[in-house]
LOZABA-907806 format. One record per residue (C-alpha): residue in three letters; chain; x, y, z. Coordinates in nm, 3 decimals. Each point is the difference from the previous one (the first is absolute). Layout:
REM LOZABA-907806
+-----+---+---------+---------+---------+
|   r | c |       X |       Y |       Z |
+-----+---+---------+---------+---------+
| ala | A |       X |       Y |       Z |
...
+-----+---+---------+---------+---------+
This chain:
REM LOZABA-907806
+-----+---+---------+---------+---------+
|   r | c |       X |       Y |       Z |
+-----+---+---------+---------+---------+
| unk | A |   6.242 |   0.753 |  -0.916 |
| unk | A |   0.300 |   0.274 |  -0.013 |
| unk | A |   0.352 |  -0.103 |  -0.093 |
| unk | A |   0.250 |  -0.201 |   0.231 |
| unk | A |   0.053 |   0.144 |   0.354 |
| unk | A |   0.364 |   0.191 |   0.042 |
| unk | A |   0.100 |   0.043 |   0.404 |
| unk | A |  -0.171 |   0.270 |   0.152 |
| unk | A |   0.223 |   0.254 |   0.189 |
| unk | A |  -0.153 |   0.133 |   0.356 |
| unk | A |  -0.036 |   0.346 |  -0.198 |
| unk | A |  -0.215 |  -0.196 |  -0.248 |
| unk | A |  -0.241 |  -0.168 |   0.267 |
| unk | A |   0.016 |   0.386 |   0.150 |
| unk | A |  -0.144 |   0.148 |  -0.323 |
| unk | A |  -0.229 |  -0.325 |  -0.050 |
| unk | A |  -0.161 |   0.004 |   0.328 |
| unk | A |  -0.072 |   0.413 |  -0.022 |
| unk | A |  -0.225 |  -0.058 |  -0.340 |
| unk | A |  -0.345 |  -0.076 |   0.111 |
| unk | A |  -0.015 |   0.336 |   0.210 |
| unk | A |   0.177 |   0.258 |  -0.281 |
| unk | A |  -0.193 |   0.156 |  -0.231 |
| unk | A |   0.274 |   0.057 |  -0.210 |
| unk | A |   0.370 |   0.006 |  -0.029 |
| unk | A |   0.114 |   0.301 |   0.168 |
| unk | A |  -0.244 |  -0.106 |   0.274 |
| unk | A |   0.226 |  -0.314 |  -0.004 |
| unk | A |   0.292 |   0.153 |   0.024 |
| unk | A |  -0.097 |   0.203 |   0.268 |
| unk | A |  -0.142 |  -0.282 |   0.216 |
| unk | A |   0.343 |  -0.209 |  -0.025 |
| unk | A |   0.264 |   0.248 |  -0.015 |
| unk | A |   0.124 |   0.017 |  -0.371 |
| unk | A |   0.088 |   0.198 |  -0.292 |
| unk | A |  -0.303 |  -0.034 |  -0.255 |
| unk | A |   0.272 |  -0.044 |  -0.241 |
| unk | A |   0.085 |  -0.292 |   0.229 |
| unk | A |  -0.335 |  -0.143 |   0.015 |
| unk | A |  -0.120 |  -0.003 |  -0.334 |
| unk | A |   0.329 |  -0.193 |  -0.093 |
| unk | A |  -0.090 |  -0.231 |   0.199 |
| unk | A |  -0.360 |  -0.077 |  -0.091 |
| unk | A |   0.132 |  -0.009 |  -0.356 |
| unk | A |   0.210 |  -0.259 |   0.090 |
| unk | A |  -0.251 |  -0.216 |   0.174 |
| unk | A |  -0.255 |   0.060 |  -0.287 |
| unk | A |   0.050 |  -0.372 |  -0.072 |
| unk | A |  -0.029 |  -0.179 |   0.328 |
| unk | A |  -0.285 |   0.222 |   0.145 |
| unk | A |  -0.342 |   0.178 |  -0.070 |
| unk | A |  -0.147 |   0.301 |   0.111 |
| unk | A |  -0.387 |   0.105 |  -0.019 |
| unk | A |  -0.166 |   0.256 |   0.132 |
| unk | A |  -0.321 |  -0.156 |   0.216 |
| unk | A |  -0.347 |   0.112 |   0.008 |
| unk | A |  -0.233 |  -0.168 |   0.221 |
| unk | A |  -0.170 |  -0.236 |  -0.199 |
| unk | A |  -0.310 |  -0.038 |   0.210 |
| unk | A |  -0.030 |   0.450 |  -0.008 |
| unk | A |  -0.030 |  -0.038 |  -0.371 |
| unk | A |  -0.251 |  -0.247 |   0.004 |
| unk | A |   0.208 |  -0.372 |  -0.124 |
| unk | A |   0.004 |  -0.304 |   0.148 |
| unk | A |   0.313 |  -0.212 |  -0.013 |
| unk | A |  -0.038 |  -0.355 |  -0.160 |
| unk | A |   0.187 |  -0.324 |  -0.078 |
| unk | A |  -0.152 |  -0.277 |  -0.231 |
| unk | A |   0.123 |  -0.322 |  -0.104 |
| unk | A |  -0.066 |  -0.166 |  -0.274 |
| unk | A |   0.074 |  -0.366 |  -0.125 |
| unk | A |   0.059 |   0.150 |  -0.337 |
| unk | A |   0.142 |   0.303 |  -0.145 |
| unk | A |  -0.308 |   0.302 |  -0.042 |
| unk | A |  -0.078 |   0.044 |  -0.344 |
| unk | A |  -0.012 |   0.333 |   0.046 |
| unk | A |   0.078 |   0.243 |   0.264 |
| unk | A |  -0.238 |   0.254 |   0.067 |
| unk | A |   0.053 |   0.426 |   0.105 |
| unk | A |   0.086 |  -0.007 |   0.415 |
| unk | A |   0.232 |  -0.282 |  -0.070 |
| unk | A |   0.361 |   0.038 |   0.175 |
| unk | A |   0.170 |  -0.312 |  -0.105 |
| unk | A |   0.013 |  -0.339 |  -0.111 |
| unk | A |   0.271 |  -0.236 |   0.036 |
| unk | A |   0.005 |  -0.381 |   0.069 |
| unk | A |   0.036 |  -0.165 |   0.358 |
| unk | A |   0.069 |  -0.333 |   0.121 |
| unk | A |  -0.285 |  -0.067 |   0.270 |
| unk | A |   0.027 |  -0.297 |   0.211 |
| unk | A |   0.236 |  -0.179 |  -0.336 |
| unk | A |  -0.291 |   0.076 |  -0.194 |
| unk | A |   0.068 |   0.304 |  -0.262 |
| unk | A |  -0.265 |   0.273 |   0.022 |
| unk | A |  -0.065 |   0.326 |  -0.189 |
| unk | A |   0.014 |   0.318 |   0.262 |
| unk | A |  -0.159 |   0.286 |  -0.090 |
| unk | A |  -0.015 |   0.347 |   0.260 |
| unk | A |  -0.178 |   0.289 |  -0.099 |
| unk | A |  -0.144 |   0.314 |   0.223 |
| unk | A |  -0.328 |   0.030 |  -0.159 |
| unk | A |  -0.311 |   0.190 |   0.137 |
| unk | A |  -0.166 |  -0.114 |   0.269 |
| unk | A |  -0.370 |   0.015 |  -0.191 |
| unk | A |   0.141 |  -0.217 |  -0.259 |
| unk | A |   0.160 |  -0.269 |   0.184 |
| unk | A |  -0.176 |  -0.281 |  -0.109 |
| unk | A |  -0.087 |   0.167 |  -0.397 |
| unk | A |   0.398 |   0.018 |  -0.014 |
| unk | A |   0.010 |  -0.372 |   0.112 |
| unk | A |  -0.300 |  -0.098 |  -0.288 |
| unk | A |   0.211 |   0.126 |  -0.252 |
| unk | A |   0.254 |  -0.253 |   0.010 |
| unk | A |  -0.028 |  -0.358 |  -0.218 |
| unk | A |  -0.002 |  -0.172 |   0.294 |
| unk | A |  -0.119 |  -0.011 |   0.396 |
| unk | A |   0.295 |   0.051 |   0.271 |
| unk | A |   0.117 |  -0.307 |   0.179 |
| unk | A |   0.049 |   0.262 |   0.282 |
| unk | A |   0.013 |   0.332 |   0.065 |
| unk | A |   0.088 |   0.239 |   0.246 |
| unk | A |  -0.187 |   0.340 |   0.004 |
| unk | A |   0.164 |   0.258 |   0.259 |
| unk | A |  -0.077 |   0.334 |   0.149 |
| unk | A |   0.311 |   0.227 |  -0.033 |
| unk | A |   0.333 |  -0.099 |  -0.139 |
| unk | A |   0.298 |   0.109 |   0.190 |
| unk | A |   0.414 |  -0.057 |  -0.012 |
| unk | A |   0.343 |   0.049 |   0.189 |
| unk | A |   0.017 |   0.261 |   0.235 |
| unk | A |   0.390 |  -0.041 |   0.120 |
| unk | A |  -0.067 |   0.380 |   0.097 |
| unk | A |  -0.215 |  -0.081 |   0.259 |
| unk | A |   0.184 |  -0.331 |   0.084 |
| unk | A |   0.315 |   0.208 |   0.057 |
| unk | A |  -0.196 |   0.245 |   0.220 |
| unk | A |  -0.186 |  -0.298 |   0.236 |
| unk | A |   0.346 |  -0.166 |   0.010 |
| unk | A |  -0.132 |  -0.297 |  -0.191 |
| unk | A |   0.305 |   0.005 |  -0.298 |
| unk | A |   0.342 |   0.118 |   0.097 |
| unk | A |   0.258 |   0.095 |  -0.290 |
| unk | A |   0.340 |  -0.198 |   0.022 |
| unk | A |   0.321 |  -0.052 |  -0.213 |
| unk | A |  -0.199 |  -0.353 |  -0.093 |
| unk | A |  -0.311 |   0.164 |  -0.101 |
| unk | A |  -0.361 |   0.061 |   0.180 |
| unk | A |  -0.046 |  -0.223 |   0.360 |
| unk | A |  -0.300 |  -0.074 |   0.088 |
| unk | A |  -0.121 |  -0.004 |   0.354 |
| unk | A |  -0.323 |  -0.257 |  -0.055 |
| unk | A |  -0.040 |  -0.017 |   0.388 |
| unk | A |  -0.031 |   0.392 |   0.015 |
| unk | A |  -0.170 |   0.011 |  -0.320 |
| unk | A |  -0.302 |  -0.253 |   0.171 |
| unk | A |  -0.099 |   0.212 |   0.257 |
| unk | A |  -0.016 |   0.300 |  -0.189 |
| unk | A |  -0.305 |   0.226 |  -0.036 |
| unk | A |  -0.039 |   0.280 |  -0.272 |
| unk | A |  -0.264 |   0.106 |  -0.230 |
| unk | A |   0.033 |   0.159 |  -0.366 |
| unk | A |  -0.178 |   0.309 |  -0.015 |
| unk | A |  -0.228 |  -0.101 |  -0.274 |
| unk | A |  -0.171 |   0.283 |  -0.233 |
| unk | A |  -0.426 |  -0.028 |  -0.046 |
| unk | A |  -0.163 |  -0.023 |  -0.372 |
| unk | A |   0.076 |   0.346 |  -0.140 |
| unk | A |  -0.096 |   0.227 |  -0.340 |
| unk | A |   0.209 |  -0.084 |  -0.302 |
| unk | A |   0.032 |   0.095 |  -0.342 |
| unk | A |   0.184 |  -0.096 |  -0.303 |
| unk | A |   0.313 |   0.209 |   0.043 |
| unk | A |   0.019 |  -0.145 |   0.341 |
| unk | A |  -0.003 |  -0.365 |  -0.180 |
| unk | A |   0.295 |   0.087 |  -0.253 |
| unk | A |   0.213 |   0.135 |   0.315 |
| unk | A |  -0.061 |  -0.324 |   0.186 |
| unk | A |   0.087 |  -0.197 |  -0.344 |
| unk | A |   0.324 |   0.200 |  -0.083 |
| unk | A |   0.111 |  -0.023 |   0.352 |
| unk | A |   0.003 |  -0.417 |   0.066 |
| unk | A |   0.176 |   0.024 |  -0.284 |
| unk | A |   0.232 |   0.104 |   0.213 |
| unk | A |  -0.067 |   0.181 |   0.333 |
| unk | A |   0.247 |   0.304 |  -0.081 |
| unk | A |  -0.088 |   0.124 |  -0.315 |
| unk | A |  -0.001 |   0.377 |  -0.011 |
| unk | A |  -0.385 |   0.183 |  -0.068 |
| unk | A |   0.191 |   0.204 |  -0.311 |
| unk | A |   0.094 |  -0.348 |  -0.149 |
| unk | A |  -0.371 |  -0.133 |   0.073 |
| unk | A |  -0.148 |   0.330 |  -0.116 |
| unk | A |   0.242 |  -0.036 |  -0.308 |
| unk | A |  -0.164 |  -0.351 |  -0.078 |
| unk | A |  -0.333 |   0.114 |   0.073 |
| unk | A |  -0.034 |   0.302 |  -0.258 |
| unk | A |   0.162 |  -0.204 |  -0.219 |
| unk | A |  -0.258 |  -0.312 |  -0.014 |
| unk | A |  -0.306 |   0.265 |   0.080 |
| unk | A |  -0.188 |   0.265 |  -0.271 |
| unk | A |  -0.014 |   0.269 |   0.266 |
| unk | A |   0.325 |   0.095 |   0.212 |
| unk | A |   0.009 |   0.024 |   0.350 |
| unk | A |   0.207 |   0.254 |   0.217 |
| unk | A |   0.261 |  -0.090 |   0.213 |
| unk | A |  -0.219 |   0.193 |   0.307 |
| unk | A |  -0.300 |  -0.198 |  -0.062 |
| unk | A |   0.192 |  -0.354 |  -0.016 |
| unk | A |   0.159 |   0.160 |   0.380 |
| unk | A |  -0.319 |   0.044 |   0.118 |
| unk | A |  -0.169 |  -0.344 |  -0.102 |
| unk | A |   0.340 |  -0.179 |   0.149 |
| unk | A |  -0.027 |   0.174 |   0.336 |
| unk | A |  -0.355 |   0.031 |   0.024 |
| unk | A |  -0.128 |  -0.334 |  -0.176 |
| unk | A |   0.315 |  -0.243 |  -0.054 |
| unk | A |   0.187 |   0.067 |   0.367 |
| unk | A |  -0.295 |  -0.068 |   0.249 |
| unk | A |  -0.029 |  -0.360 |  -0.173 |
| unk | A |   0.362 |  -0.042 |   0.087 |
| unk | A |   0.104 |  -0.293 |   0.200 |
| unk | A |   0.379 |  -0.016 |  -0.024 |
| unk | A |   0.218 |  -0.088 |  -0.303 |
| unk | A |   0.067 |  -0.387 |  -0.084 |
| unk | A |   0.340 |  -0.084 |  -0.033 |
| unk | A |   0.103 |  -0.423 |  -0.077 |
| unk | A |   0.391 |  -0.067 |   0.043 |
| unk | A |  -0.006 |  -0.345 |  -0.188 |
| unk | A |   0.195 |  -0.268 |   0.094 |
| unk | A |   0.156 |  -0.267 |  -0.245 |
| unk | A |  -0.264 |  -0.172 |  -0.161 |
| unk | A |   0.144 |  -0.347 |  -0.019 |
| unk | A |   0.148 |   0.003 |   0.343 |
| unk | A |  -0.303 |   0.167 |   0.156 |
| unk | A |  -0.340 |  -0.131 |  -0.200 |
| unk | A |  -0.277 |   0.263 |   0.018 |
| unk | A |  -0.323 |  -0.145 |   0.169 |
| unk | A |  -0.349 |   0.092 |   0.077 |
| unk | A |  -0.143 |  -0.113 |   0.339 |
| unk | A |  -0.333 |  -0.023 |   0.050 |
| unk | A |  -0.129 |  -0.035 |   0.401 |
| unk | A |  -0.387 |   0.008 |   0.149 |
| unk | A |   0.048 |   0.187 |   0.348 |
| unk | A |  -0.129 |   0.199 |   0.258 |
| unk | A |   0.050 |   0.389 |   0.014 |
| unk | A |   0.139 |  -0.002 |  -0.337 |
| unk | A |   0.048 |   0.379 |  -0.026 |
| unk | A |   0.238 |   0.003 |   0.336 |
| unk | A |   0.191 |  -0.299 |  -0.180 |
| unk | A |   0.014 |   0.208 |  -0.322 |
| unk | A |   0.165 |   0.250 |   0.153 |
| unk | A |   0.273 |  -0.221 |   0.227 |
| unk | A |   0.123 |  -0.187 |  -0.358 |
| unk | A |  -0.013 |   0.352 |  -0.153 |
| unk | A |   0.314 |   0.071 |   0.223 |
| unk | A |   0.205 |  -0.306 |  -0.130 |
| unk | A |   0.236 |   0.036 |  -0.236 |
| unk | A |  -0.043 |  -0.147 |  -0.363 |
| unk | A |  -0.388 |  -0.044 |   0.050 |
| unk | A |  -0.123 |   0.181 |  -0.285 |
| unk | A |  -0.393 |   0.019 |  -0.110 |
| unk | A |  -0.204 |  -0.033 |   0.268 |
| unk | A |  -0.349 |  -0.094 |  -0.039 |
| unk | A |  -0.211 |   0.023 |   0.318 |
| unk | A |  -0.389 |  -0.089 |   0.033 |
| unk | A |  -0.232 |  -0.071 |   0.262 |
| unk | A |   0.116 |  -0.312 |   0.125 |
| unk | A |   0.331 |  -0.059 |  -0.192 |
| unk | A |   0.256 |   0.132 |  -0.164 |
| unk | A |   0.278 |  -0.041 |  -0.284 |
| unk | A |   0.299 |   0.074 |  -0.099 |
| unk | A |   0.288 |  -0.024 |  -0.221 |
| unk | A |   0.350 |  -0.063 |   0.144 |
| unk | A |   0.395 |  -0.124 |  -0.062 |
| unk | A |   0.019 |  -0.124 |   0.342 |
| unk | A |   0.231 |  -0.236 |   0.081 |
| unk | A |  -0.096 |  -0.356 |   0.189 |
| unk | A |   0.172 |   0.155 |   0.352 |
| unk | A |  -0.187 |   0.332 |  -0.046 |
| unk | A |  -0.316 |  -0.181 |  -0.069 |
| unk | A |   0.032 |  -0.227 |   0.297 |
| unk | A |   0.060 |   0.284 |   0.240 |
| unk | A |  -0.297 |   0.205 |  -0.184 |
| unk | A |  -0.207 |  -0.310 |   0.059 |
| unk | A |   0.124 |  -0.036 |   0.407 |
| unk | A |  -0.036 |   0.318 |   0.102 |
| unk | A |  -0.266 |   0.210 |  -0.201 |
| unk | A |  -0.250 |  -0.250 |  -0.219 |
| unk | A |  -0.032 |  -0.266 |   0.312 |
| unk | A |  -0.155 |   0.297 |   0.172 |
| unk | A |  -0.258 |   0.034 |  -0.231 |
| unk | A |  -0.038 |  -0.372 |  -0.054 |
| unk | A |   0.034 |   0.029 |  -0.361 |
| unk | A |  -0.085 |  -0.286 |  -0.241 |
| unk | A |   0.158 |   0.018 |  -0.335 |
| unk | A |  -0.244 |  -0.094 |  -0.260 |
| unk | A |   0.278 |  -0.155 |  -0.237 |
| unk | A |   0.313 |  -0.130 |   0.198 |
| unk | A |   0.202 |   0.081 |  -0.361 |
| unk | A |  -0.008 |   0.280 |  -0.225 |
| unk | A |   0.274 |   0.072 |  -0.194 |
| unk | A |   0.008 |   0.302 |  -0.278 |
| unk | A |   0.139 |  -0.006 |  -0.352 |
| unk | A |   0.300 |   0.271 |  -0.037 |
| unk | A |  -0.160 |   0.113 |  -0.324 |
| unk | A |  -0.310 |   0.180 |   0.003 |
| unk | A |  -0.263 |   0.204 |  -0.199 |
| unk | A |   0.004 |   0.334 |   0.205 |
| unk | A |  -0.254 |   0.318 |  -0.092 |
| unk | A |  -0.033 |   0.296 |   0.191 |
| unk | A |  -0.364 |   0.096 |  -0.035 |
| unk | A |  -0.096 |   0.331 |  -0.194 |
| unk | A |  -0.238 |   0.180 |   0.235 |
| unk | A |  -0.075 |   0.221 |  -0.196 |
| unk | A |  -0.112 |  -0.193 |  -0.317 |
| unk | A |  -0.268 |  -0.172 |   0.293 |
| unk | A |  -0.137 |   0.296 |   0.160 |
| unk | A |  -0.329 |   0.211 |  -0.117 |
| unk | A |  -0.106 |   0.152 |   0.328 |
| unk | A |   0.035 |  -0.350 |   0.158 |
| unk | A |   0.179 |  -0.307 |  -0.095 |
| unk | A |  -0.089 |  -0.159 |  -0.360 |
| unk | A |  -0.173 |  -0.355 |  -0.004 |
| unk | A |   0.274 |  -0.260 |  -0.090 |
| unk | A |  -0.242 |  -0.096 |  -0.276 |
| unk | A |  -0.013 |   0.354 |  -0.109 |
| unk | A |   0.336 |   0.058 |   0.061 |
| unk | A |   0.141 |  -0.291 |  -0.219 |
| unk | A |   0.170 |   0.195 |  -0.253 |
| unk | A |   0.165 |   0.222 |   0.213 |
| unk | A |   0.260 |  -0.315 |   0.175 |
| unk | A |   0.256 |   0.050 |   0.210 |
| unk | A |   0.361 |   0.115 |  -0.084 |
| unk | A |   0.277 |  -0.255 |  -0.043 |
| unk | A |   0.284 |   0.091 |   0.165 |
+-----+---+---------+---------+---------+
């Protein structure tokens, strides 16, 4: 988790709330009226409370999202891995891992672990908070107090992502996508920079255009962006629920704010969240009763501290997606 929370200004929400649909920073400070100069002051400023990736659709590329738990800590953490951190499951302490590994190797990726998974939870496409869209459907208004939520309004709601197919991608296209969760505005001169520098060959700043615009953008599903909340007055938690239409669900708690991950498969979904008891209750009244969803543990509560990687796509990618077993040597980053 980021650093402690500091009051967030109307102007701040503004700028916060504009992320997931701006490309980059001028495109920011176009969209909510500001000086860049402005803007990027800002973001600097919040660099310790929130996060910012840019978001590729994880089901286009060709990885499933999956949560394991384990009764004791993995050994050893294999490539595809996201993080690791202990949870608190029911008052029993558990060992999460998540990792977005590819969908051929599901089950190889699961082998190469110690020890079988009490449970896990295998999705289709991972998604996050859209306050973009919430603002536009009336769903989240922006007040001196912070972000209201209309959960009423935000039940009877109907919307759909526009959700890229499978596409062609290469290596370049995998060290964009890396440099850019990183951090969803880094420049193409600083990634081309970093590039040239780790590769034999160079690269030209025209080529690196054309794979972002051709390759990188059509994957493109919005930029993440997680204002965190005081960790020891707001615990983070993972709920878990078996439901019906668990896509259209998906999408409704993709609209609340501080719901993070969201994990969404055929009949469930999960997500991460700093909810607090009142926002849960009214979550639970007006959107999950509708779906008549079951949690599969009442209690999960997250450790603060965490192993967190961002995976390096291109160290798993030969024409198609390495085996984990293959791909061994090549782990994840740490962040």
């Amino acid at each position: 988790m980021r650093g402690e929370t500091i009051q967030l200004s109307p102007r701040d929400w503004l700028i916060i709330t504009s992320i997931p649909c701006s490309l980059d920073i001028s495109k920011l400070a176009r969209r909510v009226n500001l000086p860049q100069s402005t803007v990027s002051r800002r973001l600097k400023s919040l660099s310790t409370q929130i996060s910012i990736s840019f978001c590729t659709s994880k089901k286009a590329v060709g990885l499933k999202p999956t949560i394991l738990f384990f009764t004791k800590p993995p050994y050893r953490l294999p490539a595809y891995t996201v993080s690791a951190r202990t949870a608190l499951v029911d008052c029993n302490e558990w060992y999460m891992v998540s990792g977005l590994i590819p969908e051929t190797y599901v089950n190889e990726y699961i082998e190469l672990f110690v020890y079988q998974p009490l449970f896990k939870f295998i999705g289709e496409e991972k998604l996050f908070w859209r306050p973009d869209i919430a603002l536009e459907l009336g769903v989240i208004n922006i007040t001196h107090e912070g972000l209201k939520v209309n959960y009423y309004k935000l039940s009877k709601v109907d919307y759909k992502w526009n959700m890229p197919d499978r596409r062609h991608i290469d290596k370049y296209d995998m060290q964009i996508m890396f440099f850019k969760e990183k951090y969803a505005f880094t420049p193409l001169t600083e990634i081309l920079q970093k590039i040239n520098r780790s590769n034999s060959s160079s690269v030209t700043i025209q080529a690196l255009s054309y794979h972002f615009r051709k390759h990188v953008l059509p994957l493109w599903i919005g930029n993440s962006v997680k204002p965190y909340r005081k960790v020891s007055d707001y615990p983070l938690r993972l709920h878990v629920f078996e439901c019906f239409d668990a896509e259209d669900l998906a999408l409704k708690l993709a609209l609340v704010p501080h719901i993070y991950s969201i994990y969404c498969s055929k009949d469930g979904v999960a997500f991460t969240s700093q909810l607090s008891v009142k926002e849960m209750f009214m979550l639970t009244k007006t959107v999950l009763k509708k779906y008549k969803a079951k949690p599969v543990y009442k209690e999960i509560f997250l450790e603060s501290s965490f192993r967190k990687y961002l995976i390096k796509y291109h160290e798993l990618w030969d024409k198609d997606w390495l085996k984990p077993f293959v791909a061994k040597k090549a782990v994840v980053y740490r962040v």
